[in-house]
C-alpha positions as CSV (number, residue, x, y, z in Angstrom):
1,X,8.3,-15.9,-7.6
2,X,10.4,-13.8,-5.5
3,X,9.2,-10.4,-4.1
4,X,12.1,-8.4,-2.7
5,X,10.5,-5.8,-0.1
6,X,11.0,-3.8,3.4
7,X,8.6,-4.8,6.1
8,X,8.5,-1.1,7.2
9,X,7.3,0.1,3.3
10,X,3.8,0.1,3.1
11,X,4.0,-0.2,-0.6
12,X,5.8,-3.3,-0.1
13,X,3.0,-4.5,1.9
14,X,0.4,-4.6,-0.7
15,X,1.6,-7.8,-3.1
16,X,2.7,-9.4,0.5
17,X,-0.9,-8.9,1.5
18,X,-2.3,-10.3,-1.9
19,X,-0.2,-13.1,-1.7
20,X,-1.4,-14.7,1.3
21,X,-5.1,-14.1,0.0
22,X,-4.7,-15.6,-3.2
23,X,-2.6,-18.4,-1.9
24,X,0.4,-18.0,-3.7
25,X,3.8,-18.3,-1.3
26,X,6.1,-16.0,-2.5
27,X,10.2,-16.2,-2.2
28,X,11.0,-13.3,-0.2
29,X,14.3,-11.3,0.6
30,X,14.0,-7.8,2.3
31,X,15.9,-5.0,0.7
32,X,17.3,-2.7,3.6
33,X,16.4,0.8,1.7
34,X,17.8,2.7,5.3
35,X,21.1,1.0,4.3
36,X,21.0,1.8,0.8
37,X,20.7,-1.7,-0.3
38,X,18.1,-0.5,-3.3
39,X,21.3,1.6,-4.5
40,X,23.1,-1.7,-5.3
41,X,24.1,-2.4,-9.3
42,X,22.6,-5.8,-8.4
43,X,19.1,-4.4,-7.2
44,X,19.2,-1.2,-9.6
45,X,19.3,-4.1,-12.6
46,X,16.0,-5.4,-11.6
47,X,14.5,-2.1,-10.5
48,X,16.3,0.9,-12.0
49,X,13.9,3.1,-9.0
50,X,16.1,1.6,-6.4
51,X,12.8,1.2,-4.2
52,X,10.3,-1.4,-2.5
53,X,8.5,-3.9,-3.7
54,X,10.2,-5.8,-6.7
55,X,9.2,-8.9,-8.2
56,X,10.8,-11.6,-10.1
57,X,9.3,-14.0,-11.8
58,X,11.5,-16.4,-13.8
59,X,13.1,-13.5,-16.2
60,X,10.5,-11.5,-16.0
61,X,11.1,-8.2,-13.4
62,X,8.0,-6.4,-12.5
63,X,7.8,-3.2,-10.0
64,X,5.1,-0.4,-8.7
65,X,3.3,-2.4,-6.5
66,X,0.1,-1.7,-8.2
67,X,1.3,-3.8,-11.0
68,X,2.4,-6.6,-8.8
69,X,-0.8,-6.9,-6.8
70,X,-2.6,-7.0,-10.7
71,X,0.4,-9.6,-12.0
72,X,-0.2,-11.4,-8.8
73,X,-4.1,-12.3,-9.4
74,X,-3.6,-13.3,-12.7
75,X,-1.1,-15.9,-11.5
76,X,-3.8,-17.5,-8.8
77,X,-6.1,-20.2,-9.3
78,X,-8.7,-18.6,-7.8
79,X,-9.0,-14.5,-8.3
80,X,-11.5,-13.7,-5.8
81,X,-9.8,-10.4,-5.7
82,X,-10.8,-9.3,-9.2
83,X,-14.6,-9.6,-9.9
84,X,-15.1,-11.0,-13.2
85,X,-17.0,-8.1,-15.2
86,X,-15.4,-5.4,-17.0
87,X,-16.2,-2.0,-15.0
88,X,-15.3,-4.2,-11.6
89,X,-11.9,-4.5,-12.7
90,X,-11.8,-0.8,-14.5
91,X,-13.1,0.4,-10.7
92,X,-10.3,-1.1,-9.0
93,X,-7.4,0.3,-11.6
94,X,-9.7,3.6,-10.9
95,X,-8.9,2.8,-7.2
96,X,-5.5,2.0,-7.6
97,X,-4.2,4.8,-10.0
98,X,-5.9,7.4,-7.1
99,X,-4.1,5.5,-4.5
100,X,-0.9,6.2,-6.4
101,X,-1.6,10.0,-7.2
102,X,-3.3,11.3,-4.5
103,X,-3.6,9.2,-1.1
104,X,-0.1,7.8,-0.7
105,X,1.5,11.3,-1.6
106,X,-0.8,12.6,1.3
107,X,-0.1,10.2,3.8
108,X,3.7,9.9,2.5
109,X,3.5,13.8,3.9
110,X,2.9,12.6,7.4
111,X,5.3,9.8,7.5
112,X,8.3,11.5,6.2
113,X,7.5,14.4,8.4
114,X,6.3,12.3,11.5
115,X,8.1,8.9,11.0
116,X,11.2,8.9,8.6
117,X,12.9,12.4,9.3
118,X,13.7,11.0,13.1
119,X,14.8,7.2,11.7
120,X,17.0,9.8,9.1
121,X,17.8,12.0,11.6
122,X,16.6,14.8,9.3
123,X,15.5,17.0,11.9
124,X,12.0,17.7,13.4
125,X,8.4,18.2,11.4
126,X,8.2,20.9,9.4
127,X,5.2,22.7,10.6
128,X,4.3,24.0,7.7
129,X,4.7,20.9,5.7
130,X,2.5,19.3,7.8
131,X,-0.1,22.1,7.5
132,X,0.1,21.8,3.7
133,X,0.2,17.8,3.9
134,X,-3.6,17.8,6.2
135,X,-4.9,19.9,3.2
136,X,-4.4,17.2,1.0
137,X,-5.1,14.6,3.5
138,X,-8.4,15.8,4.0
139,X,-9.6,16.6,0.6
140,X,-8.8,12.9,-0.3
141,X,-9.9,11.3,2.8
142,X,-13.1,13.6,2.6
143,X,-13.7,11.1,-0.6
144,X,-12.7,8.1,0.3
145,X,-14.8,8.9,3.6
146,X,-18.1,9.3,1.6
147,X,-17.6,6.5,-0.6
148,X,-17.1,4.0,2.1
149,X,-20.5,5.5,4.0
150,X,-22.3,3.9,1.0
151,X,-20.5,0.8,0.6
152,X,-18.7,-2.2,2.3
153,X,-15.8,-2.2,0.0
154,X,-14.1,0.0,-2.4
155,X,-15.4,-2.2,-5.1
156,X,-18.6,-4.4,-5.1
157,X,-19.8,-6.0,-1.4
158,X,-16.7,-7.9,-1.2
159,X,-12.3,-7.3,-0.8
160,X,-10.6,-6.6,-3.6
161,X,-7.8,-5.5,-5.1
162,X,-8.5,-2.0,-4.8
163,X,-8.8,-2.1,-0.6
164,X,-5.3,-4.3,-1.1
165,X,-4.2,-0.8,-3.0
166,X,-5.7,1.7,-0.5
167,X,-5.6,0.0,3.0
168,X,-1.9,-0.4,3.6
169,X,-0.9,3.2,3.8
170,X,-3.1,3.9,7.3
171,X,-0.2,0.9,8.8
172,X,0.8,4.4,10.0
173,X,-2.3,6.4,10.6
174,X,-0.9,6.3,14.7
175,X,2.5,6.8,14.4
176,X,2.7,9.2,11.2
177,X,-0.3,11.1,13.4
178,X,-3.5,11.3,10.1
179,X,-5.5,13.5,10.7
180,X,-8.4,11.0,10.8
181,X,-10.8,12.3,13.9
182,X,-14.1,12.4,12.0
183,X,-13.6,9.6,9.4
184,X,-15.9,7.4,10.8
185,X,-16.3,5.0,7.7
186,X,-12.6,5.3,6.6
187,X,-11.9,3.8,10.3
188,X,-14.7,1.2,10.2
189,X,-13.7,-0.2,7.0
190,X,-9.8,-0.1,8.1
191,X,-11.1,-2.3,11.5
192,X,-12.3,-5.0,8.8
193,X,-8.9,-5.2,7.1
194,X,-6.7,-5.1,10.3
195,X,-8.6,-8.2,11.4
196,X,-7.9,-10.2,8.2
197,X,-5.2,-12.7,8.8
198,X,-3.5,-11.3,6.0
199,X,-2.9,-7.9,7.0
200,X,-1.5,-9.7,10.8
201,X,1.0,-11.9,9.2
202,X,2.4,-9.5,6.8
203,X,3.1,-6.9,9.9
204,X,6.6,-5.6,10.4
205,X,6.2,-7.2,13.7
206,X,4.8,-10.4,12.8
């Protein structure tokens, strides 16, 4: 299998992430989105979005990293990731399809405004953006927050494929400036992913 990705996508990050904790090696080949590289006929054929992370397996082209973390586990041996009981695995699509509506589209606030606009040269924050991107921010982090105070993990007492969903988008909690002062159990539970060796090897700077 061959994931094409950006190191500095957090999206990207995810399948990368479930790879190594599944023990599947992946072919990889980085897609330089800042150079327009996803806007090539060749990379627009296996992912018509033009973005980060794609996966090929065989002839079978598979993107929204949500999908490829998912398409991933069913290709392991061992699925550790996914619990074997029904409303395990409906929690962690639950997980995932907030991740993808709600808390990236926060956070993705503060890293265009914080991050990407001075890589683009698009100017400086827009104030007022950023006031409208900390109300979502904290309406969603306010529930994430109060789940993790009553449990360990997103789903069950153990990693799954739902913190492989949810985790990667605070790689820029510093630099894209979250507002995060008073998430206690959001940080605590983000300490326990930053120390897998997972999350290390899959770093941009790694």
């Amino acid at each position: 299998m061959k994931l094409y990705f950006h190191p500095a996508s957090h999206f990207a990050r995810k399948p990368r992430i479930a790879a190594a904790l599944l023990g599947i090696e992946l072919e990889t080949q980085v897609v330089d989105i800042f150079a327009g590289e996803g806007q090539s006929p060749e990379y627009l054929r296996l992912n018509p979005q033009g973005k980060v992370p794609t996966l090929v397996d065989g002839d079978f082209s598979l993107w929204e990293s949500n999908a490829i973390v998912q398409y991933l586990a069913t290709r392991a041996a061992d699925s550790a990731l996914v619990p074997p009981d029904d409303r395990s695995r409906v929690d962690i699509q639950r997980w995932q399809f907030w991740e993808s509506t709600t808390w990236a589209p926060a956070c993705g606030i503060f890293i265009y405004e914080n991050v990407l606009k001075s890589i683009l040269n698009r100017g400086e924050a827009d104030a007022e953006e950023i006031r409208k991107g900390e109300e979502k921010f904290h309406r969603c982090a306010k529930v994430l927050n109060e789940h993790l105070a009553k449990h360990p993990w997103l789903v069950g007492d153990a990693l799954s494929l739902a913190d492989i969903s949810v985790a990667p988008a605070l790689m820029y909690a510093d630099s894209a400036r979250y507002p995060l002062e008073g998430y206690d159990h959001i940080g605590a539970w983000f300490d326990q992913i930053q120390q897998l060796p997972a999350w290390i090897s899959t770093s941009p700077s790694a």
